[in-house]
Wavefront OBJ file of the C-alpha trace (Angstrom):
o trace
v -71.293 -8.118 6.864
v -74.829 -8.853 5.619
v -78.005 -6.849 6.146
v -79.451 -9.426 9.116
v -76.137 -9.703 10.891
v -75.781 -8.230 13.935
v -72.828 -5.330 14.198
v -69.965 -5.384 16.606
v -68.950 -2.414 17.709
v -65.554 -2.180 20.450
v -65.811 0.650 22.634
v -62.390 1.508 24.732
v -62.978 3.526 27.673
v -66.863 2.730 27.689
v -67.134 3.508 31.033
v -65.955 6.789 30.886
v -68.493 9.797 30.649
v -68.680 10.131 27.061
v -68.174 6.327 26.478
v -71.364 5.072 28.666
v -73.755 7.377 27.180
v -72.590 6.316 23.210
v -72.591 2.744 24.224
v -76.176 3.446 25.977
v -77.273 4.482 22.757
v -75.861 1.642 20.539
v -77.219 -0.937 22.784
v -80.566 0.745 22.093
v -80.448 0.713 18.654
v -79.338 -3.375 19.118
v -75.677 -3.357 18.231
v -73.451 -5.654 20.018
v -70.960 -4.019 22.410
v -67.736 -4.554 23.605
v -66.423 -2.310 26.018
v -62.547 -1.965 27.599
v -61.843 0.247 30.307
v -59.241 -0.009 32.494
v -61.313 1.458 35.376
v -58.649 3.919 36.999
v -58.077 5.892 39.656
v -57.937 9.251 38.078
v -61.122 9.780 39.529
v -63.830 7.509 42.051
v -63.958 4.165 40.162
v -67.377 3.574 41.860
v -68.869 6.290 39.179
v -67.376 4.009 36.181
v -68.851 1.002 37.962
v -72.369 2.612 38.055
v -72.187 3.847 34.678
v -71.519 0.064 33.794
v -73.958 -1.274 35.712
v -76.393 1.309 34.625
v -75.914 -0.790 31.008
v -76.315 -3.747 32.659
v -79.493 -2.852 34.616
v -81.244 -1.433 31.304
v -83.539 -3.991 29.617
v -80.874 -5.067 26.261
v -80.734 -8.129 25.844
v -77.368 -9.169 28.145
v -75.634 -10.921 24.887
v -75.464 -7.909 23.453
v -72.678 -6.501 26.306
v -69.456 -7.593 27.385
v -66.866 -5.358 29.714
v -63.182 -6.281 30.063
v -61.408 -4.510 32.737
v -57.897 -3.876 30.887
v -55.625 -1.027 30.280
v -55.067 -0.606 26.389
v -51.376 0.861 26.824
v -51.434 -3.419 27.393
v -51.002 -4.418 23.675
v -50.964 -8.348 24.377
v -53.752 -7.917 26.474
v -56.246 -5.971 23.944
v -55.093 -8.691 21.390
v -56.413 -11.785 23.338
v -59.767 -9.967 24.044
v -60.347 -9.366 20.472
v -59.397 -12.996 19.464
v -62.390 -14.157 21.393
v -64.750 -10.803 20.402
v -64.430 -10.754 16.797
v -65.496 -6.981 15.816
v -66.532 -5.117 13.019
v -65.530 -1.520 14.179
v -63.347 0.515 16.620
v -64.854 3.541 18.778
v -61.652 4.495 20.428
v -62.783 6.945 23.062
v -60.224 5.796 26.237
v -57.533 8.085 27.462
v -56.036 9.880 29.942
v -57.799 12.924 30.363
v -57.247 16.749 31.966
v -55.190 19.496 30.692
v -53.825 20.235 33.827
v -52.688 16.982 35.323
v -51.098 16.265 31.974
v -48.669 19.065 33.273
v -47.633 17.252 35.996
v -47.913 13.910 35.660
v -47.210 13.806 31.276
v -45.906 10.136 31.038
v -49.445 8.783 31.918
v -50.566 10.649 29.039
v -47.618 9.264 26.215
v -48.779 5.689 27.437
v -52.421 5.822 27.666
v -53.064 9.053 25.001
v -50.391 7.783 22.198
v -48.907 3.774 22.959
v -52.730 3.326 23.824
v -53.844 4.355 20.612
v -51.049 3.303 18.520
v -52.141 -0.106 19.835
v -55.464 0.212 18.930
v -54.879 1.276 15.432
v -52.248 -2.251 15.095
v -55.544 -4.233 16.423
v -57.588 -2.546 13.620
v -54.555 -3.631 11.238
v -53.953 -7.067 12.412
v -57.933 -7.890 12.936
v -58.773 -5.635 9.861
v -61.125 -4.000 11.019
v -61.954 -1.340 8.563
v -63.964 1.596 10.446
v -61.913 3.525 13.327
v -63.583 6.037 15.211
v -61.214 8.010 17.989
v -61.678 10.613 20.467
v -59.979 13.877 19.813
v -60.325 17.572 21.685
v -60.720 21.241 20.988
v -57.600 21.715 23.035
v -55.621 20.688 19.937
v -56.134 24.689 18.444
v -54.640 25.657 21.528
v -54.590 29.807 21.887
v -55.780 30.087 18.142
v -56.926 33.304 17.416
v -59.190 32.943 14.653
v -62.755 32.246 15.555
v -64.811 29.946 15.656
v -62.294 26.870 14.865
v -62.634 25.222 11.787
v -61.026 21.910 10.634
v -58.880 23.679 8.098
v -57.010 25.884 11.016
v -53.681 25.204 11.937
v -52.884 23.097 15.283
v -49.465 23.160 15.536
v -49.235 25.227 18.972
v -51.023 22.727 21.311
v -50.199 24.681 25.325
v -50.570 21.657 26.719
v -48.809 17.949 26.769
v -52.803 16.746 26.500
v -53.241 19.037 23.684
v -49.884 17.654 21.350
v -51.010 13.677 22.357
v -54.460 14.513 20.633
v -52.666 15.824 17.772
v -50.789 13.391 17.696
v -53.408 10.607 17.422
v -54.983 12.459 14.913
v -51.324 12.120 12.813
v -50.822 8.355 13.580
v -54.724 7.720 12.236
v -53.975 9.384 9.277
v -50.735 7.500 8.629
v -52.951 4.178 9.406
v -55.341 5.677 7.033
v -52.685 5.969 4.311
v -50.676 2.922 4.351
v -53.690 0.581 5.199
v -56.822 1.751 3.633
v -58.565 1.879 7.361
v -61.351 4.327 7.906
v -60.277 6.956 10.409
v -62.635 9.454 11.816
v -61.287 11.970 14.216
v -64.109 13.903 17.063
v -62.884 17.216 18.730
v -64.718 17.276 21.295
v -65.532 20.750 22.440
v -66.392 20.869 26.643
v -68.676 18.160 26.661
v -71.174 18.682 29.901
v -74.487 16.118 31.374
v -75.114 13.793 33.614
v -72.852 10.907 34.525
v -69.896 13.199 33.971
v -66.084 13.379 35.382
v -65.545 14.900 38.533
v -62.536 16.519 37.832
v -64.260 19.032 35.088
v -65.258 22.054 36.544
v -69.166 21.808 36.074
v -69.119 19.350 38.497
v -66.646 20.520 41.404
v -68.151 23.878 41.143
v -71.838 22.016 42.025
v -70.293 19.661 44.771
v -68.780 22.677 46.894
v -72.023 25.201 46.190
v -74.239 22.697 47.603
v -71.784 22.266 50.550
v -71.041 25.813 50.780
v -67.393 25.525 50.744
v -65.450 28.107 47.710
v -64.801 27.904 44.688
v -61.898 28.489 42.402
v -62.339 30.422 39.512
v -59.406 31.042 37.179
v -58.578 34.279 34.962
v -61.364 35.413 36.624
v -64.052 33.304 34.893
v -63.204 35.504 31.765
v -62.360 32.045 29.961
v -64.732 31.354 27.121
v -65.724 27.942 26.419
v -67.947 26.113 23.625
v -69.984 23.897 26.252
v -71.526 20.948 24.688
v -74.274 19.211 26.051
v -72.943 15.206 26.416
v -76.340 13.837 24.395
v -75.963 16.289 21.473
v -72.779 14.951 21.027
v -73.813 11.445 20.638
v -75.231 11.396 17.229
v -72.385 13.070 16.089
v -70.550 9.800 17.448
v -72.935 7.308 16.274
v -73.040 8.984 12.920
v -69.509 8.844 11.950
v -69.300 4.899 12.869
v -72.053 4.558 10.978
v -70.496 6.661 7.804
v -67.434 5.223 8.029
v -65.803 7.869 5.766
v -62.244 6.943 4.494
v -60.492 10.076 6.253
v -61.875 12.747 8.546
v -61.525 15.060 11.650
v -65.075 16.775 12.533
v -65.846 19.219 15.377
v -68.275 18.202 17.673
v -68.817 21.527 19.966
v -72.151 23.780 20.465
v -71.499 26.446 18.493
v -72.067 28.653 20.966
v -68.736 30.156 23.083
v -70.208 30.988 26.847
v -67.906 32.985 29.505
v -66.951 30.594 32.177
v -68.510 33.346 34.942
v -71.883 33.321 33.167
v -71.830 29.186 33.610
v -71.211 29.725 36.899
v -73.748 32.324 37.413
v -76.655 29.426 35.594
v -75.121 27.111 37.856
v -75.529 29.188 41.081
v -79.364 30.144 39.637
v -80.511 26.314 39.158
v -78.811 25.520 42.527
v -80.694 28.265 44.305
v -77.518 29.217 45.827
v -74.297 31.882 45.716
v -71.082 30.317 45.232
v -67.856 31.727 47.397
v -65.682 32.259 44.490
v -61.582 32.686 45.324
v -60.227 34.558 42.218
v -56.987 33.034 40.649
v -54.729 33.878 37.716
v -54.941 31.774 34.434
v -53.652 28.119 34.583
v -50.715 27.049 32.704
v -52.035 24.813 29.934
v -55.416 26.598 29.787
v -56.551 28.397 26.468
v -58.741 31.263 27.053
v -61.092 30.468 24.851
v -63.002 27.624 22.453
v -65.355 28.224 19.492
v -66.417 25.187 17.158
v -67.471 25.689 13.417
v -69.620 22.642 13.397
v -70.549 23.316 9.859
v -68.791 20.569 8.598
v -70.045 18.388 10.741
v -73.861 19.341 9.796
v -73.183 19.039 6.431
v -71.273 15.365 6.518
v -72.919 13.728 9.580
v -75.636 15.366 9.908
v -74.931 17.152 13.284
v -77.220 19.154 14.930
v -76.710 20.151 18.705
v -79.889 21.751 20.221
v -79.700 21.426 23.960
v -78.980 25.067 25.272
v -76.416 25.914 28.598
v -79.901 26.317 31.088
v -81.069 23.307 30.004
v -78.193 21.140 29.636
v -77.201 22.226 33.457
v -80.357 21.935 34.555
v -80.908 18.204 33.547
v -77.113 17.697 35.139
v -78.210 19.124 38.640
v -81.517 16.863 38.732
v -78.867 13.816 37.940
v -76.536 14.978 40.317
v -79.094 14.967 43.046
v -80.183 11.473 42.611
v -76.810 10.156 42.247
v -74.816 11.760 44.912
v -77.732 13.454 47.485
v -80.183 10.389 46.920
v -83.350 11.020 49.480
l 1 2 3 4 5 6 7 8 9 10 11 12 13 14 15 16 17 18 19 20 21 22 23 24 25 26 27 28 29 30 31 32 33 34 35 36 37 38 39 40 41 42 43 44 45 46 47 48 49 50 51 52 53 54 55 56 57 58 59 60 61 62 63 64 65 66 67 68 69 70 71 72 73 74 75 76 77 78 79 80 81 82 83 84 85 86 87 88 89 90 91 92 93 94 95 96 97 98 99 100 101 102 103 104 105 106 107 108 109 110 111 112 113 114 115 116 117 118 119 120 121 122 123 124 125 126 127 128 129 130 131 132 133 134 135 136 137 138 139 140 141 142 143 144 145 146 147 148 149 150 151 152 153 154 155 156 157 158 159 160 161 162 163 164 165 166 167 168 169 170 171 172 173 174 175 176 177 178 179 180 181 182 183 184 185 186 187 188 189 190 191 192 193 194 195 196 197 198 199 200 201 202 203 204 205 206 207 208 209 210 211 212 213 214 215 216 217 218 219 220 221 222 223 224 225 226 227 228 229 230 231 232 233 234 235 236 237 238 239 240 241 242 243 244 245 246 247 248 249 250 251 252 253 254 255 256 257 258 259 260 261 262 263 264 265 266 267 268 269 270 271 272 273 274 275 276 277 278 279 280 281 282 283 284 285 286 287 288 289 290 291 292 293 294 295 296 297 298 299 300 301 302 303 304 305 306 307 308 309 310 311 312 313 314 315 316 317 318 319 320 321 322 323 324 325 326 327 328
């Protein structure tokens, strides 16, 4: 690709919460984005849709965006949307997320979490398309007891069927890596929090039912202890590794910074201005109790470099959450 060509950059699951905010900031910077999203029901649609049409509504130039409603478990599908999209690089972030719902409902999460990627690393190989970024999670350390987690640590415990079909990405890249030269880059994402984010996470249910008084349920009582990761601080760490391209990597993408899940909820209940009714409850099967990211790697190869502390992050979440859901 020369210097004054424009670069192509596929985005699955680009209307997800993570997805919309790293294809807001490529479309800034003037790539050319492709997004696929199958736009389920896992949680409101409508919020998707808004995040799209949040892109839309900014002032990029509209060539520079296309969005193709399809499911990329759908291999034949994916293939005729990149015949007429050529593409110059793969930011796999789609897939079934939610460690609990993976308990119960796990063969969503084999066909969207593995066959999903699995097809998207045969598009890279058919197409080839050399760069392959993908979307992986702390949960893959599962109940590690060495802290903070590094790279190097062992993950073969995952507590969770979400957990094991990260890993297992991870393992197919590699292999992709290996027998076809393609650059795979591998993101743990560690509790990534902000505006525009999934209902289901618990940031955002615990907000809904303080501001409409109704309880809240708060698990292991809130002695959980997770790396919380402000959703624009992760970003660069996204955009950098497309734009690095190295031949083989996983990086943690996390805070640095491990924060008892009773303390978020007391910041939450302080920028909210009120208590939350909190109903105490064992720990969850599937749940670690805690998450700790060594993000030194990532600082040293990406240039990483979170900054965005829990007050503020939540604070800049609430004032989005007012607009969006309690608009005046």
């Amino acid at each position: 690709m020369s210097a004054n060509t424009q670069e192509r950059i596929l985005v699955t699951g680009g209307a997800g919460f993570i997805g919309y905010h790293v294809c807001q900031k490529l479309l800034e910077s003037g790539k050319k984005v492709i997004i696929i999203d199958n736009f389920n029901n896992y949680y409101e649609p409508k919020l998707k849709e808004d995040r799209i049409k949040q892109l839309s509504d900014k002032s990029y130039n509209d060539k520079n965006l296309s969005v193709y409603k399809a499911d990329i478990s759908n291999f034949n599908k994916i293939k005729d949307i990149i015949k007429k999209n050529p593409i110059d690089k793969i930011c796999h972030l789609a897939a079934q997320a939610g460690v609990r719902y993976s308990i119960t409902n796990p063969f969503l999460y084999e066909k969207s979490n593995i066959l999903g990627t699995l097809n998207m690393l045969e598009i890279a190989r058919q197409f080839k398309i050399k760069d392959f970024i993908f979307a992986s999670s702390s949960s893959v350390y599962g109940n590690n007891k060495k802290f903070p987690f590094s790279e190097s640590d062992s993950i073969d415990h995952p507590i969770s069927l979400y957990a094991a079909t990260k890993k297992s990405t991870e393992l197919m890249a590699y292999t992709y890596h290996h027998l076809y030269g393609i650059n795979c880059t591998g993101l743990r994402f560690f509790t990534v929090y902000g505006p525009w984010g999934r209902p289901d996470m618990s940031y955002m249910s615990f907000t809904k039912a303080i501001l409409e008084g109704k309880p809240i349920k708060v698990y292991n009582n809130g002695d959980m202890q997770r790396d919380f990761t402000y959703v624009e601080d992760i970003v660069p760490g996204v955009v950098a590794a497309l734009e690095k391209s190295y031949p083989y990597e996983i990086f943690n993408l996390g805070n640095s910074k491990s924060v008892k899940l009773i303390n978020f909820i007391k910041c939450v209940e302080k920028l909210l201005g009120k208590s939350a009714k909190k109903i105490l409850l064992p720990m969850q099967q599937g749940d670690v109790l805690k998450t700790f990211a060594d993000i030194n790697k990532a600082k040293t190869m990406l240039g990483y470099n979170p900054k965005t502390d829990i007050e503020e992050g939540i604070r800049r979440f609430i004032k989005w959450y007012k607009e969006y859901y309690m608009p005046k």
